[in-house]
C-alpha positions as MATLAB code, in Angstrom:
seq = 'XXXXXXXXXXXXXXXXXXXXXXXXXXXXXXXXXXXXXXXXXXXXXXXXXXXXXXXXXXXXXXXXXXXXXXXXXXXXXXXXXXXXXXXXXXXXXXXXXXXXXXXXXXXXXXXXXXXXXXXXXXXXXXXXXXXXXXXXXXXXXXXXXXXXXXXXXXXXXXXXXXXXXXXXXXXXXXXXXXXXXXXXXXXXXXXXXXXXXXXXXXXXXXXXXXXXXXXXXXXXXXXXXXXXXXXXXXXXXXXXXXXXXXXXXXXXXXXXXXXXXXXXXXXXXXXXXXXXXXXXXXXXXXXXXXXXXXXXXXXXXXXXXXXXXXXXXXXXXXXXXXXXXXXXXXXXXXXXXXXXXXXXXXXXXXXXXXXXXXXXXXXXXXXXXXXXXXXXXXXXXXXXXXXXXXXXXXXXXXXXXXXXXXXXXXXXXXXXXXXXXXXXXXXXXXXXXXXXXXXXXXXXXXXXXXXXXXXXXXXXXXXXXXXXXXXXXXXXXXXXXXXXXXXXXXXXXXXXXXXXXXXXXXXXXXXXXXXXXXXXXXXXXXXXXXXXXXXXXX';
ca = [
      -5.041  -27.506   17.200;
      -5.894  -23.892   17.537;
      -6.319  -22.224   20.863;
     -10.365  -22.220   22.138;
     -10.947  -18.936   23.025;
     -14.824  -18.634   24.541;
     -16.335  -14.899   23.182;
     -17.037  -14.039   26.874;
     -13.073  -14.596   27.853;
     -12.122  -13.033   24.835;
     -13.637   -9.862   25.289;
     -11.668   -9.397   28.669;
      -8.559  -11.001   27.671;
      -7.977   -9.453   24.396;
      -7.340   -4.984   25.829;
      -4.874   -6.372   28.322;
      -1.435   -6.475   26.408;
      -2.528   -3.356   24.822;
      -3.584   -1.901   28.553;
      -0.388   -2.892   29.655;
       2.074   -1.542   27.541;
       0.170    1.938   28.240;
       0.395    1.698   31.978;
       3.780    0.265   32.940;
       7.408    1.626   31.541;
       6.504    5.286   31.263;
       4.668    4.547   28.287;
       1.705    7.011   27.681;
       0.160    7.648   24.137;
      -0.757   10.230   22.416;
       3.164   11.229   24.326;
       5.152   12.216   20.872;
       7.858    9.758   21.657;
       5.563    7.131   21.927;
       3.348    8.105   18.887;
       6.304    8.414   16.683;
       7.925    4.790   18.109;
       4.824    3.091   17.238;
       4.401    4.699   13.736;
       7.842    3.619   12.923;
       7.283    0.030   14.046;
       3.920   -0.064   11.579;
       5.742    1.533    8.732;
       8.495   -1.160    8.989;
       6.311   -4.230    9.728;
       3.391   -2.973    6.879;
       6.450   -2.207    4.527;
       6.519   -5.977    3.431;
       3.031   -5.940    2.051;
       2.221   -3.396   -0.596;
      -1.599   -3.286    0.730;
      -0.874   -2.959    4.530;
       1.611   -0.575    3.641;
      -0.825    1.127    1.287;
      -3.589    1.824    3.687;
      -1.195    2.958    6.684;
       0.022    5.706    4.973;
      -3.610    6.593    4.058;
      -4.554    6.616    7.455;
      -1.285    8.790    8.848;
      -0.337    4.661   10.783;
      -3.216    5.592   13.243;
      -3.957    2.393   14.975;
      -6.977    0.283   13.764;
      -7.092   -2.959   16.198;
      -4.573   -2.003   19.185;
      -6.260    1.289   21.033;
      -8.202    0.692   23.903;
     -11.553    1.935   22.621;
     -14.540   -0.286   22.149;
     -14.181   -0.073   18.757;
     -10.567   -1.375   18.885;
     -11.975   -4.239   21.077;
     -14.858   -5.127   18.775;
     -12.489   -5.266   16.015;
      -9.990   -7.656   17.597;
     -13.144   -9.656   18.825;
     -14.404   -9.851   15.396;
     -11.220  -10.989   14.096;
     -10.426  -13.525   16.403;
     -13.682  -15.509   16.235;
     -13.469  -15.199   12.032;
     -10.003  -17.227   12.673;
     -11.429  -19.940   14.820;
     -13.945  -21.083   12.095;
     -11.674  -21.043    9.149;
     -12.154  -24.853    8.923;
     -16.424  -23.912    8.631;
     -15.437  -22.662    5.289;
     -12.846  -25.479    4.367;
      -9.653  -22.964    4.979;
      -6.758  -24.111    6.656;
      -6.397  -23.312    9.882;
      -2.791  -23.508   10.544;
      -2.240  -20.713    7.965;
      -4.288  -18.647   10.166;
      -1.982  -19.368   13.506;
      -4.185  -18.212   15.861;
      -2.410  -19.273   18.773;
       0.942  -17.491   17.283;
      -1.298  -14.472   17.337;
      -2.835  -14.483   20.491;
       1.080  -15.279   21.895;
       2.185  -12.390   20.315;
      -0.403  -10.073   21.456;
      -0.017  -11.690   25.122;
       3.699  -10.846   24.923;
       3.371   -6.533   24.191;
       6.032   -4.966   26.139;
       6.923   -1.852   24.499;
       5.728    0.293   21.966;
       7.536   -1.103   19.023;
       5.956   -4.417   20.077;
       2.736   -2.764   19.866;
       3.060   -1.768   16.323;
       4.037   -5.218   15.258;
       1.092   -6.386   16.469;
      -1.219   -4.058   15.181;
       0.177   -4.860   11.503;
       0.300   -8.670   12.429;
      -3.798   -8.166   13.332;
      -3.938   -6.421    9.768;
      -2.329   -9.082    7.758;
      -4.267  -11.747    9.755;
      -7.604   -9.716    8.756;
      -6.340   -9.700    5.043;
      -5.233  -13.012    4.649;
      -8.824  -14.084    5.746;
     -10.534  -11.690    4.408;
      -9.541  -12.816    0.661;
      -9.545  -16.281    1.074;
     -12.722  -16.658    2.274;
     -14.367  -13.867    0.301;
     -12.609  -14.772   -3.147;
     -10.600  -18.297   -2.027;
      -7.263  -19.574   -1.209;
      -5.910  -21.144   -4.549;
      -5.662  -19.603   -8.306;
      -7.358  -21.406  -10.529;
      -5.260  -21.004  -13.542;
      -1.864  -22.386  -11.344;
      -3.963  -25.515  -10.984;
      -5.425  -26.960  -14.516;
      -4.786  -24.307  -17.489;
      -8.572  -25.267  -18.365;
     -10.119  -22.737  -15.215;
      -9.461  -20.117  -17.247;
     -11.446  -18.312  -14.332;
     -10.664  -15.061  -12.829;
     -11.303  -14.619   -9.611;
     -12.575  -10.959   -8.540;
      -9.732  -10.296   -6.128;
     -10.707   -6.896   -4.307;
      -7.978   -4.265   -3.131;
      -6.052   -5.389    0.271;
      -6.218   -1.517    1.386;
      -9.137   -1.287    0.344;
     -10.768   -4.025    2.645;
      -8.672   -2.821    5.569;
     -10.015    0.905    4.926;
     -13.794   -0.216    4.740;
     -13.696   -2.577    7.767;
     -12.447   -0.210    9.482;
     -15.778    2.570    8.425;
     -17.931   -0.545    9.165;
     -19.471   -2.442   12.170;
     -16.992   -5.156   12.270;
     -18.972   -8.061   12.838;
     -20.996   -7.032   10.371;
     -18.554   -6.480    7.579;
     -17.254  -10.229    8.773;
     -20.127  -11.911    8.461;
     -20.992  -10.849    4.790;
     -17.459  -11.542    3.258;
     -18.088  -15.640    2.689;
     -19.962  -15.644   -0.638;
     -23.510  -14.961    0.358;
     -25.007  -17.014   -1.900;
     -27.422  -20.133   -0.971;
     -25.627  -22.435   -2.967;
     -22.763  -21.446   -0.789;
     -24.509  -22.129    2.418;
     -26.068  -25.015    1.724;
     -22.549  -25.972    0.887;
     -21.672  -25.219    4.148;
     -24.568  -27.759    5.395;
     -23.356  -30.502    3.346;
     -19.739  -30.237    4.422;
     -20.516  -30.310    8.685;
     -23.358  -33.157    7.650;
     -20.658  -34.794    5.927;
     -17.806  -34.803    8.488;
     -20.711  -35.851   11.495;
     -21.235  -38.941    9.349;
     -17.633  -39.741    9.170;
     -17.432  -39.355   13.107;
     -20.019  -41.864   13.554;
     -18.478  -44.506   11.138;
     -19.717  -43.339    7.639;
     -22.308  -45.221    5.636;
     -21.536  -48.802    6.534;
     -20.256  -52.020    4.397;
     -19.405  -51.714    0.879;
     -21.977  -53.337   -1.693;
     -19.145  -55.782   -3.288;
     -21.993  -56.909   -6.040;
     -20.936  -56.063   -9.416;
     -24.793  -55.538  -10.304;
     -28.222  -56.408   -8.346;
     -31.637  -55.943  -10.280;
     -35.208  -56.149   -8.259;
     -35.964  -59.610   -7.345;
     -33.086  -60.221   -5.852;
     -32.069  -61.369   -2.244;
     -28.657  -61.726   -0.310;
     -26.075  -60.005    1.690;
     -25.039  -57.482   -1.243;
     -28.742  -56.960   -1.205;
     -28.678  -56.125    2.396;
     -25.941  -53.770    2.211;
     -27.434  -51.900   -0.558;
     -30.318  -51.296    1.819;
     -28.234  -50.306    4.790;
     -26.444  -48.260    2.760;
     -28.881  -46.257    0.898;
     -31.140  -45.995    4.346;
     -27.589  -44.160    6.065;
     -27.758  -42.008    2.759;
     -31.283  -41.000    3.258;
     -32.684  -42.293    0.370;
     -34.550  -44.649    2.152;
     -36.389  -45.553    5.110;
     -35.434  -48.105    7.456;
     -36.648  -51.374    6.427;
     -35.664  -55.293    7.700;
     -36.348  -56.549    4.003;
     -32.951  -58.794    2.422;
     -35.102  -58.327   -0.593;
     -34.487  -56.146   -3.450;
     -38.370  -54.734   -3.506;
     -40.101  -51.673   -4.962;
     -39.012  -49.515   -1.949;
     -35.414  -50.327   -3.187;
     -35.775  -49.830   -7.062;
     -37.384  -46.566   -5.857;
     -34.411  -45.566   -3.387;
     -32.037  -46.496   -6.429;
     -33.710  -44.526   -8.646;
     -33.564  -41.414   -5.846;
     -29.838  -42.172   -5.881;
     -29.199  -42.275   -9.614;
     -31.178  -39.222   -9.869;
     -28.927  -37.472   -7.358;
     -25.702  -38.573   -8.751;
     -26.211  -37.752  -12.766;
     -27.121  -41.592  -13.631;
     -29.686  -43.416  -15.886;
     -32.180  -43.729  -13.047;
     -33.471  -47.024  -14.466;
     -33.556  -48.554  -10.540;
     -31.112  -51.205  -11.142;
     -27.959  -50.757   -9.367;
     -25.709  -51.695  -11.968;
     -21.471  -51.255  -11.901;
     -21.946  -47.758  -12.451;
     -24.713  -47.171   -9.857;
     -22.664  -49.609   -7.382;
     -19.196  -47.807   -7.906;
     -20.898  -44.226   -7.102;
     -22.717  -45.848   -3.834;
     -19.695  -47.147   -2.958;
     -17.983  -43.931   -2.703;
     -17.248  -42.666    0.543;
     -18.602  -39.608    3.041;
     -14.438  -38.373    2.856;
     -14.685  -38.362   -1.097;
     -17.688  -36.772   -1.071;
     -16.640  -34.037    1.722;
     -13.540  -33.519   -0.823;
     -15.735  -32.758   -3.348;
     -18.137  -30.479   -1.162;
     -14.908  -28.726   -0.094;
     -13.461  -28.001   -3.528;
     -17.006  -27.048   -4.730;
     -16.699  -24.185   -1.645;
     -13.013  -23.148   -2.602;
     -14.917  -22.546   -6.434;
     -17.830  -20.672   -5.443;
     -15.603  -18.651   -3.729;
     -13.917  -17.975   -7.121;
     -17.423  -16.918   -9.022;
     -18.216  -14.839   -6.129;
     -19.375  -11.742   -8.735;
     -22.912  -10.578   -8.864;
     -24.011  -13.214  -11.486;
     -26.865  -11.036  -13.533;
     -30.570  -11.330  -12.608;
     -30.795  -13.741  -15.745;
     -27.973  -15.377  -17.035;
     -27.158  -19.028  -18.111;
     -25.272  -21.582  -16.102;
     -23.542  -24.601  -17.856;
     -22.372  -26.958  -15.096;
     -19.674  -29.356  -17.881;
     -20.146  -32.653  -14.749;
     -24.132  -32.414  -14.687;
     -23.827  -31.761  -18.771;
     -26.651  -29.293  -18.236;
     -27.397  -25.651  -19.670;
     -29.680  -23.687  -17.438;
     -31.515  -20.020  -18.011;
     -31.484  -18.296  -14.621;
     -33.983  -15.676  -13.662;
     -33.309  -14.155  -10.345;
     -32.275  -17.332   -8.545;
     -35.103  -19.594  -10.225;
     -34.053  -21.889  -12.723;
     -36.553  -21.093  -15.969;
     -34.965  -23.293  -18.762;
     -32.857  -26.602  -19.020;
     -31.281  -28.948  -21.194;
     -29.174  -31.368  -21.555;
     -25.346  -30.705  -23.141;
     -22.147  -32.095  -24.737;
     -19.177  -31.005  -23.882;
     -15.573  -31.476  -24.575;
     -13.539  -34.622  -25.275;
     -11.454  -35.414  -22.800;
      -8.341  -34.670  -24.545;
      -5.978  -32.288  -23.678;
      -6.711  -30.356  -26.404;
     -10.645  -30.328  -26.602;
     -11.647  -29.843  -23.064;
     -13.979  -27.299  -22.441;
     -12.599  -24.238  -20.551;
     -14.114  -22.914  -17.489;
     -15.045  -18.896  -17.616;
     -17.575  -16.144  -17.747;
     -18.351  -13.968  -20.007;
     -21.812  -12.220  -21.812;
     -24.061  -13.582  -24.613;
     -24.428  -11.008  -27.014;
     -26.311  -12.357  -30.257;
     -27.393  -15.772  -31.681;
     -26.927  -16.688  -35.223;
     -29.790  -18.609  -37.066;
     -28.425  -20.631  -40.038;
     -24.943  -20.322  -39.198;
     -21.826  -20.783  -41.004;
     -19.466  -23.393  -39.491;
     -16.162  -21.893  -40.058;
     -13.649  -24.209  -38.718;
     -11.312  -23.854  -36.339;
      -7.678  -23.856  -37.531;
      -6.479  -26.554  -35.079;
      -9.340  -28.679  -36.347;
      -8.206  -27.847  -40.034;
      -4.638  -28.902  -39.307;
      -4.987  -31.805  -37.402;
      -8.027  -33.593  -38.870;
      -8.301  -32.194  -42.499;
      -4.991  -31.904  -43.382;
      -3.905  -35.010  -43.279;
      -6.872  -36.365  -45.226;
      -6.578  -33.587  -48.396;
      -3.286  -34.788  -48.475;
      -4.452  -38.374  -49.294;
      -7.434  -37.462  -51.498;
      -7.917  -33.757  -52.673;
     -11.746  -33.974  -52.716;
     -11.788  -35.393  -49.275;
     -14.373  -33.588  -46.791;
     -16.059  -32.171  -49.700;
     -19.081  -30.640  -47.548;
     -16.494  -27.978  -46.652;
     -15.372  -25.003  -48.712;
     -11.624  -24.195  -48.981;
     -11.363  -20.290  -49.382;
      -8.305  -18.392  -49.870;
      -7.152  -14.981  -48.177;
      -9.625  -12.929  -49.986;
     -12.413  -15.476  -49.158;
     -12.509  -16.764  -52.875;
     -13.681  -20.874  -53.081;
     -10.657  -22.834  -53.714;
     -10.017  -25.102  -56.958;
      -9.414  -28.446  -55.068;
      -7.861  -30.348  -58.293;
      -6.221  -27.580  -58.956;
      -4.178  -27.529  -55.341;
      -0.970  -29.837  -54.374;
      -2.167  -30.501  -50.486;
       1.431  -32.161  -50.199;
       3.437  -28.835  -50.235;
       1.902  -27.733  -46.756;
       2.698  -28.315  -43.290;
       0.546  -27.601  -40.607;
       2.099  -24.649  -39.963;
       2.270  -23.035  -44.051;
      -1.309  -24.220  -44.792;
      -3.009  -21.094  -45.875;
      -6.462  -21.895  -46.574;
      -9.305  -21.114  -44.668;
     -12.662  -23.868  -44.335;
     -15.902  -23.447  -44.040;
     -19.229  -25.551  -43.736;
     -22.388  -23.207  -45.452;
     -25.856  -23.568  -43.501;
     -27.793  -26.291  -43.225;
     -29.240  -29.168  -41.305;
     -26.200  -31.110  -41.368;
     -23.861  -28.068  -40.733;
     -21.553  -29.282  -37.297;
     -22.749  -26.124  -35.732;
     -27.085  -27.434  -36.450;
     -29.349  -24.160  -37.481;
     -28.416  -21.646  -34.383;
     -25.601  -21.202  -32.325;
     -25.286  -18.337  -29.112;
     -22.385  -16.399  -29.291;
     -20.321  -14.601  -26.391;
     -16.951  -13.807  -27.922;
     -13.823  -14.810  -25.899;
     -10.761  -15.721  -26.648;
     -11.411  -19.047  -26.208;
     -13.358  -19.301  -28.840;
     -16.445  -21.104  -27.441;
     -19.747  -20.796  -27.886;
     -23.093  -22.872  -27.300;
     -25.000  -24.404  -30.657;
     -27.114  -26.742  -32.007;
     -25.319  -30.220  -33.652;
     -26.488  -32.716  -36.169;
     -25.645  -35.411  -33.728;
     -28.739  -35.443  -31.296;
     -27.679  -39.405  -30.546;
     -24.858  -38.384  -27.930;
     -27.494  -36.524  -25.636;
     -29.021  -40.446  -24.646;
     -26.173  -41.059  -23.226;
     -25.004  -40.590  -19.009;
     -21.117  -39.074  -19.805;
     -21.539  -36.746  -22.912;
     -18.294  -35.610  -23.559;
     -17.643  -35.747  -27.284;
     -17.170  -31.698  -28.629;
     -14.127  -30.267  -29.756;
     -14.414  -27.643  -26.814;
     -17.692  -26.088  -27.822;
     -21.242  -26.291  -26.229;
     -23.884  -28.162  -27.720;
     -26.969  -28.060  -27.048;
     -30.162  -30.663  -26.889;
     -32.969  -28.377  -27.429;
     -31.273  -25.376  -28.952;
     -35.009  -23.891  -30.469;
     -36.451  -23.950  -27.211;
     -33.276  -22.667  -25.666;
     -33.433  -18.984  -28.322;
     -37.568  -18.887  -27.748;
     -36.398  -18.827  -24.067;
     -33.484  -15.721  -25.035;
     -35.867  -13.728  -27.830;
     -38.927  -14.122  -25.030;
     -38.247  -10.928  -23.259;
     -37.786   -9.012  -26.421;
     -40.388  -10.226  -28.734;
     -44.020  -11.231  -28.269;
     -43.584  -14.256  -30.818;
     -40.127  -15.714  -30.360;
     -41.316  -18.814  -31.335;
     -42.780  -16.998  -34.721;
     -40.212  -14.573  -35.043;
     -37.138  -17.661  -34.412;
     -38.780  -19.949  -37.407;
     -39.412  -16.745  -39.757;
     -35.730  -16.597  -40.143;
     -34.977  -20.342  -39.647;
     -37.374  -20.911  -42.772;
     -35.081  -18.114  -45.300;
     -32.341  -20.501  -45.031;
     -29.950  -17.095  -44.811;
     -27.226  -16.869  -42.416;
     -28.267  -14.054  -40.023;
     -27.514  -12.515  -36.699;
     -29.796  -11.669  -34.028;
     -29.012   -9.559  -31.516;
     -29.879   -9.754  -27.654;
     -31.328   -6.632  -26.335;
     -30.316   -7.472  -23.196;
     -27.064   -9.383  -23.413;
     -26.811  -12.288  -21.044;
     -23.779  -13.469  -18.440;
     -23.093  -16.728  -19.173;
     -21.054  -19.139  -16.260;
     -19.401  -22.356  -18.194;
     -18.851  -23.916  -14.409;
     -17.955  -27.483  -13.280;
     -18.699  -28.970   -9.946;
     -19.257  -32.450   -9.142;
     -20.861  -31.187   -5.987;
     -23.751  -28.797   -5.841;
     -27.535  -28.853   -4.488;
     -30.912  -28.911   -6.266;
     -33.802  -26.953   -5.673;
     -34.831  -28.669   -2.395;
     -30.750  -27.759   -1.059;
     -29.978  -31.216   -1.119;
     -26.370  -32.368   -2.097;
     -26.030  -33.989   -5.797;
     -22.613  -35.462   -6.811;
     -21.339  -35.682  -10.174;
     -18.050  -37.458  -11.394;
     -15.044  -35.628  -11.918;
     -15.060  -35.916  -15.772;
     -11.501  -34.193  -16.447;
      -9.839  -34.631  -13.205;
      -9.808  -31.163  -12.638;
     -11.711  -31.864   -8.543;
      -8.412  -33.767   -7.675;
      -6.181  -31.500   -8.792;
      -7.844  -28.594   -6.784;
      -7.999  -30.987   -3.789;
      -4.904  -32.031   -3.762;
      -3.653  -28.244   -4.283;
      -6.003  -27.509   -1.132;
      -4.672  -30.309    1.029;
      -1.016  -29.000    0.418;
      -2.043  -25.369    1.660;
      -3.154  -27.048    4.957;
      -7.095  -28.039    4.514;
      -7.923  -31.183    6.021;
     -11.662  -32.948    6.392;
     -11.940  -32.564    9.639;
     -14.017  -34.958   10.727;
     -17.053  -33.326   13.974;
     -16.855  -35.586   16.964;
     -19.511  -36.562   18.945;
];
């Protein structure tokens, strides 16, 4: 455990290794000798980091955090409290060794020591400073599907505007400072007092109860829903209204046909316990810490656990719907990243992907030439393709050299619109023929793509702030059947996200299952860099 270091002690403990060194062995900055030891001993220590090292010879290696000024003191102050709440933010502490630091600045004896310590304080500051401004792991060295990149800032930069800025101050706004993050924060230190006081009590070992019924499982659905908060205390063994309604409130919460009975699904998500939950609150932290970019003041959020596309207007949601995303396969898994919407297209073209060419329509030419014959088979120059004429046999997935595509149309894969934000990824959000797979609670059936429930309402929603009849202007082109762009005046981020813990409008914690695994992984990444759940007592 970390050293406990009260903010009153602090204050007067913290100036006296660096008061010391300056009043005992004949040691008396600004004396040359002593100026030019101590610049020596930060140019060595800061040499092993390219940023400390950076920002030392911007500043001529004038001290930062070990002069005796009140600034110098406020600094150190600041610093030292940041490291005692790493775990507030779900960051390791023991990579921020506070008691190693507070030892070493204890044990100042010379000059040279004084140095080292003044570029130990600056690597502490930068270690803490990124990790809990812009997190601890990289996303793409954990699943190659967070294709995210995190907004790392400049390490001599930081260290050059804390030290132009009130440091407390500057401290204070490096977490994300979003509400999502700090209600986050909330969950997390509700989460770990629950787990301190023995967690939400006896397992419901039912494999499904329905209203009506009575019994122990019924009992410890009750108990266990009331130590939730979804409902109030109650003596009843029965399963009554109150209970179909508290079911409901839970199925609500965690993604799940909230049809009040508490079915194997329902059961196996109440089962799951405050420390799963607190993993998932913690990873959700670590990945808001990774988006932490000014957003836009509208832009659309597509959460791939809730299966939900949101328009965002300054913090407000404005627009949902429901979404499919991708199989989970490893090759049709939707990618996580951000990037703008530029344009829709009404009555588009499905041209198909080459991987889906190789893999799913190759093999079937090959059997029957006029196989799949609502696609077109162009060549090179875009010319339609003589199917009878064309030995399918001959090619390999890799010498096939034909191109596909579906024209426009009601049955096209891609429906009548699709929203377009080129990437490399090539992924974009559309309408589909197959409006079935949006009944259902896991929709995870795409090859990668997007698609959307209520794609009409969805562009009336884009073309609103640019035209006084989207709805008119949407159908006007809808109705020429013609494949045509529209342009966004004002192009729109767009964050393809995926957390299986975030809050609703009210702040209150919703849970969502980890569809491709991707949760553990990051957990299991964080719990090998140190983090722990760290349960509040008392």
């Amino acid at each position: 455990m970390p050293t406990i270091v009260r903010p009153v002690l602090l204050r007067k403990a913290l100036p006296l290794a660096v008061a010391a060194v300056l009043a005992t062995s004949g040691l008396s900055l600004p004396a040359q000798a002593q100026v030019t030891a101590f610049k020596q001993a930060v140019a060595e220590a800061a040499s092993a980091s390219d940023a400390v090292a950076a920002f030392y010879r911007g500043n001529d290696y004038q001290p930062i955090w070990t002069g005796q000024g009140e600034v110098d003191r406020a600094r150190r102050a600041a610093l030292i409290n940041a490291l005692q709440g790493v775990d507030v933010h779900g960051l390791p502490a023991e990579r921020h060794n506070i008691d190693a630091l507070m030892t070493q600045m204890a044990g100042v004896r010379t000059t040279r020591d004084l140095g080292l310590v003044e570029v130990a304080l600056s690597r502490a500051f930068l270690r803490y400073a990124r990790e809990v401004q812009t997190g601890l792991l990289t996303p793409a060295r954990i699943d190659p599907g967070i294709a995210r990149e995190v907004p790392l800032r400049d390490g001599a930069t930081y260290l050059a505007d804390f030290a132009a800025s009130d440091p407390q101050a500057y401290i204070r706004a490096l977490p994300p400072e979003t509400a999502e993050y700090r209600a986050l924060m909330k969950e997390k230190l509700r989460l770990q007092r629950l787990m301190a006081e023995g967690g939400w009590g006896k397992r419901v070992t039912a494999s499904k109860l329905e209203p009506g019924q009575q019994g122990d499982a019924v009992v410890a659905l009750r108990d266990r829903l009331i130590r939730m908060g979804y409902l109030d205390r109650s003596a009843s063994r029965t399963y009554d209204n109150q209970l179909t309604k508290a079911v409901q409130r839970f199925q609500l919460a965690h993604g799940l046909e909230a049809d009040g009975v508490a079915g194997q699904g329902t059961i196996t998500e109440i089962n799951v316990s405050p420390e799963e939950r607190l993993k998932s609150v913690i990873v959700a932290m670590e990945r808001e810490r990774w988006l932490n970019i000014e957003r836009g003041d509208r832009h659309i959020l597509v959460n791939q656990t809730d299966f939900t596309a949101k328009i965002v207007d300054h913090g407000q949601v404005t627009f949902e719907t429901r979404s499919v995303i991708g199989k989970n396969t490893s090759d049709r898994r939707s990618p996580e990243f951000s990037d703008v919407m530029e344009h829709m297209v009404i009555n588009p073209s499905w041209y198909v992907p080459r991987s889906i060419i190789t893999k799913e329509y190759l093999p079937k030419l090959r059997a029957n030439p006029h196989a799949v014959g609502h696609l077109e088979i162009t060549d090179s120059r875009g010319r339609r393709v003589n199917r009878g004429a064309v030995d399918f046999n001959q090619f390999s997935a890799r010498s096939f050299p034909f191109a596909m595509r579906q024209p426009p149309g009601a049955k096209n894969a891609l429906g009548l619109v699709k929203f377009m934000f080129p990437n490399k990824h090539n992924i974009y959000l559309h309408d589909t023929p197959q409006k079935h797979l949006f009944a259902r609670e896991v929709r995870a059936y795409s090859h990668g793509c997007i698609r959307l429930n209520d794609p009409f309402d969805f562009a009336y929603a884009l073309l609103a702030v640019q035209s006084d009849d989207p709805k008119g202007d949407f159908h006007r082109i809808l109705d020429t059947g013609a494949e045509t762009k529209v342009v966004l005046e004002q192009p729109v981020p767009v964050h393809i996200i995926y957390r299986t813990a975030f809050t609703n409008r009210e702040g209150r914690a919703e849970y969502r299952r980890d569809v491709y695994g991707r949760d553990a992984k990051i957990w299991q990444a964080l719990q090998q860099a140190g983090v722990s759940l760290g349960a509040v007592q008392g």
